[in-house]
Residue, then its C-alpha position, 0 to 999 in steps of 0.5 A: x452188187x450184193x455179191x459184190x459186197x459178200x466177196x469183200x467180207x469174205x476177203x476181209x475175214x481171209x487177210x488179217x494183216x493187211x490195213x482196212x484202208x488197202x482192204x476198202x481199196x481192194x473191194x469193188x463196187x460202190x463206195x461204203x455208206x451208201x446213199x440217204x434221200x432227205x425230203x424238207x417239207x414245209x412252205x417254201x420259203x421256209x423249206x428251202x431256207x432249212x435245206x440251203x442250211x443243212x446242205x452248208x452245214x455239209x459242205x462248209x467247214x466251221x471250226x466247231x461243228x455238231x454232234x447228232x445230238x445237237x452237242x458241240x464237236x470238233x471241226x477244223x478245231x481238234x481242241x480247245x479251252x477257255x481263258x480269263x474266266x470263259x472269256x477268250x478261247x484258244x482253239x487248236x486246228x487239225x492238221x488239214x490242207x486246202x484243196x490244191x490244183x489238179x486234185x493235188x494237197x494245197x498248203x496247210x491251213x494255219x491259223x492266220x488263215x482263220x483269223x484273216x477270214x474272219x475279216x473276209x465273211x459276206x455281209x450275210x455272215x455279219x449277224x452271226x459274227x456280232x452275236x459271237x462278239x468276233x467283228x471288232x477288229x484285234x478280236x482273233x489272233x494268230x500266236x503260232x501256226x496251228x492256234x487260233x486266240x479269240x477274244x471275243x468283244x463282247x464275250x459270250x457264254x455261246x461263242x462255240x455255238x456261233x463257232x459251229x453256224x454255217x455262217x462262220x464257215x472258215x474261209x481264205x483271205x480271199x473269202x474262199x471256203x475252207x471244204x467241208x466234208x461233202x461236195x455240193x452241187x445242184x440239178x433238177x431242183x435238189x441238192x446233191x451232196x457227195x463224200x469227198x473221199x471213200x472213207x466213213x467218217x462221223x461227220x460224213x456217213x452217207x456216199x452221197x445225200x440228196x436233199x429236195x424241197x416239198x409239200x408236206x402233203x406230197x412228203x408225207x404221202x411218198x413216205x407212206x407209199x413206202x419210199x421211205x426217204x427221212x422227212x424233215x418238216x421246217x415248221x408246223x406245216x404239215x404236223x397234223x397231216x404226219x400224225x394222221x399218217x399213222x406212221x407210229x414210232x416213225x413220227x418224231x416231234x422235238x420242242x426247239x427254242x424260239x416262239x410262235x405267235x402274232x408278229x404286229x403290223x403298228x402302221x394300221x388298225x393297230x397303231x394305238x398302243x391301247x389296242x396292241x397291249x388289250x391283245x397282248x392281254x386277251x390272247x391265250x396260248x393255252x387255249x390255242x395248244x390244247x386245240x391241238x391235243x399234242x404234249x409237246x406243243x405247250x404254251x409260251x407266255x414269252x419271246x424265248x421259251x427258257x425264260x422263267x414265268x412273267x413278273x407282269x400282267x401276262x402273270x395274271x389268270x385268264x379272267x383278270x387279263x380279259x377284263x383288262x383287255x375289255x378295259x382297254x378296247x372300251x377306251x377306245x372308241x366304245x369297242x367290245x363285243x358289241x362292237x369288236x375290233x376286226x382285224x385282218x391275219x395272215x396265215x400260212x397254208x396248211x390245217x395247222x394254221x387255220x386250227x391255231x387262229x380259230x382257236x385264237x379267235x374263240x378265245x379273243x371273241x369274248x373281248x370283242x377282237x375279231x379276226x378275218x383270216x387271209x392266207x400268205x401268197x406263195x411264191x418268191x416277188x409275191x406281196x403280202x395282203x394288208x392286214x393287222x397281224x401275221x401268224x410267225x415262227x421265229x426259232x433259234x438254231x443258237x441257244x442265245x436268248x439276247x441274240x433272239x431278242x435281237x430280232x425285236x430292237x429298235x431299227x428291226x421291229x415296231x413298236x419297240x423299247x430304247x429300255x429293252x435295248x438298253x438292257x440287251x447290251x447289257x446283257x451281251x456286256x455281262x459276258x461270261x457272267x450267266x446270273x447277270x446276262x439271265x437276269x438282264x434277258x429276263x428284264x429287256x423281253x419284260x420291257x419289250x412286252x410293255x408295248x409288244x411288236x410280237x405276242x408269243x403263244x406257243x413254243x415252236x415243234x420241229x417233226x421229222x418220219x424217221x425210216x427203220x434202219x437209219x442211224x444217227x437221228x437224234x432228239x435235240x432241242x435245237x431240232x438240228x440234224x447234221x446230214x453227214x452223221x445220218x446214213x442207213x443201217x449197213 
């Protein structure tokens, strides 16, 4: 093969005047770009909830798509530019066809075809459809062929963000999807991802991507064994083994937006409101990041990390916060350290867990709240134990702080605040206007925190082993790396 390829170079150097298409048509041998192996590793639920993503971000196409630094790039939409002071968009589309039969050019797709697939989305895509305002109807149109209008209802400063979510992939009026640069299919537990052409392209670098799902100690080890696939880590699982690895410039760790903490079970020990808000005051994710000794796994005191500090008690120093928890605890039946509060926690596997809730422990145990750690079952049908509290990660693959705080209204979460949700419509009725939907976010997590169903304690880490010699990885805060735009120096 390598001969192969070094006849072409010298062809190419030879015939100036031909095209480089009819040049790569020429050549023999395996299409350009080659192949890249990417392993997810995490638990698995949330590894392959994190490969099903990046595979239909490949083979999906969305109107707005993302660049390797998690920037907006064209899709489907070559251009675009708001209206009304950011609140409508106008977006006009490539010059594209949909697949034909026989492998033959179907027709064009136009702009009624974007706005009737709007309406043809699975019910998994509603979500994301409200958070980008585009579910009401009379919210997209069709003026001309190629232009689609929205008019989002409520508008949103990150409807390009949501425009570029697998979710909202383009879709026919029979919910068929609009391809995207890559061809899916599944084998022997992965996902293979092959080039629909020969043709490099930014979004499509690599000939073909397979995607598998692992153990972050089995990925860690066939890296260090020198296969070097890119390993991607879906959470925190798997962080302490990468660092002792050794692996140098090749470990990288990106803060990503969303939180870790202590997702509350209100039908148990918990259900006194007393209790949630003296842990709630108690709890020190200062203490918890510095167990691990990492720059980038700071301290979070709230349900979104872009935040400013909190106006309320969570503001008050250590001290101040524990005597008010041991107020607390007192009014409840007597409890302190003489006669704690026990209280069951779900943990994931892995050393990163078990280190985060011993520090969590140390710190709470001057108060008087004890913990007993249960690890999570595995595999899919598996119940969760009874317990208290559950060590969570929730991040966000869309900078939208009211959409995150979403997960935590009243008919998703418990307890919850009419307050809180009050003040997030508000913030999505704020369009466009990013003082006041800032400032109503800003309001509705304080609100949400009075008498939390979630307590915040870090800011959550996406890492990754880089091999030598790839191209296109790049550091973003959304810890999102389109496959396409990734390949191996040529």
């Amino acid at each position: 093969m390598h001969r192969l390829r070094s006849s072409c170079r010298l062809r190419l150097s030879a015939a100036l005047p031909l095209s480089a298409a009819l040049l790569l048509a020429a050549c023999a041998g395996p299409p350009p770009g080659g192949d890249l192996e990417v392993v997810v590793a995490g638990e698995p639920e949330q590894a392959t909830a994190m490969a099903e993503t990046l595979a239909a971000e490949a083979s999906r196409a969305t109107l707005i798509t993302r660049a390797g630094n998690g920037a907006l790039a064209p899709g489907l939409a070559t251009s675009w530019r708001f209206l009304d002071e950011g609140n409508d968009l106008i977006l006009r589309l490539a010059p594209v066809r949909w697949p034909g039969k026989d492998g033959k050019p179907g027709p064009e797709l136009e702009a009624r075809d974007v706005v009737a697939g709007l309406r043809r989305l699975p019910k998994s895509a509603r979500p994301a459809l409200d958070a980008a305002g585009l579910a009401g109807r009379g919210t997209a149109r069709a003026p001309i062929a190629r232009v689609v209008e929205l008019t989002p209802r409520p508008a949103t400063p990150f409807l390009l963000d949501w425009l570029a979510d697998p979710a909202l992939a383009v879709v026919d009026r029979r919910g068929r999807l609009f391809p995207g640069p890559y061809e899916r299919a599944r084998a022997d537990g992965e996902i293979r991802l092959t080039r629909r052409g020969d043709l490099v392209r930014p979004d499509a670098q690599a000939a073909t991507i397979v995607v598998k799902t692992a153990e972050p100690s089995a990925a860690i080890a066939r890296y260090v064994a020198r296969d070097r696939p890119l390993v991607l880590g879906a959470g925190l699982a798997g962080l302490a083994d990468a660092r002792a690895a050794g692996q140098g410039r090749a470990l990288r760790i990106e803060p990503v937006h969303g939180v870790i903490g202590l997702a509350i079970n209100s039908k148990g020990t918990l259900a006194d409101a007393r209790l949630r808000r003296a842990l709630l005051l108690a709890s020190d994710g200062a203490a918890v990041a510095s167990r691990f000794g990492l720059g980038a796994l700071t301290a979070q005191t709230r349900l979104w990390d872009g935040l400013p500090a909190p106006a309320d008690d969570r503001a008050r120093p250590l001290a101040e916060r524990q005597a008010m928890a041991a107020a607390l605890l007192a009014d409840v039946g007597g409890l302190g350290p003489g006669k704690p509060l026990t209280l069951t926690i779900v943990l994931p596997a892995g050393p990163e867990a078990s280190l985060l809730a011993d520090a969590l422990s140390a710190a709470l145990a001057p108060v008087g709240i004890m913990l007993r750690p249960v690890r999570a079952p595995r595999g899919a049908g598996s119940s969760v134990p009874p317990h208290d509290l559950a060590l969570a990660e929730r991040v966000a693959h869309v900078p939208d702080p009211a959409a995150h705080l979403a997960r935590w209204q009243c008919g998703q979460a418990q307890p919850c605040s009419t307050q809180a949700d009050a003040l997030l419509a508000g913030a999505r009725r704020a369009g466009s206007d990013l003082a006041a939907r800032a400032e109503a976010v800003d309001r509705a997590e304080q609100a949400m925190m009075a008498d939390p169903a979630f307590i915040p304690l870090l800011r959550p880490v996406r890492w990754s082993l880089v091999p030598d010699g790839l191209s296109g990885f790049e550091a973003n805060p959304l810890g999102w790396h389109p496959l396409g735009r990734i390949s191996r120096a040529r």
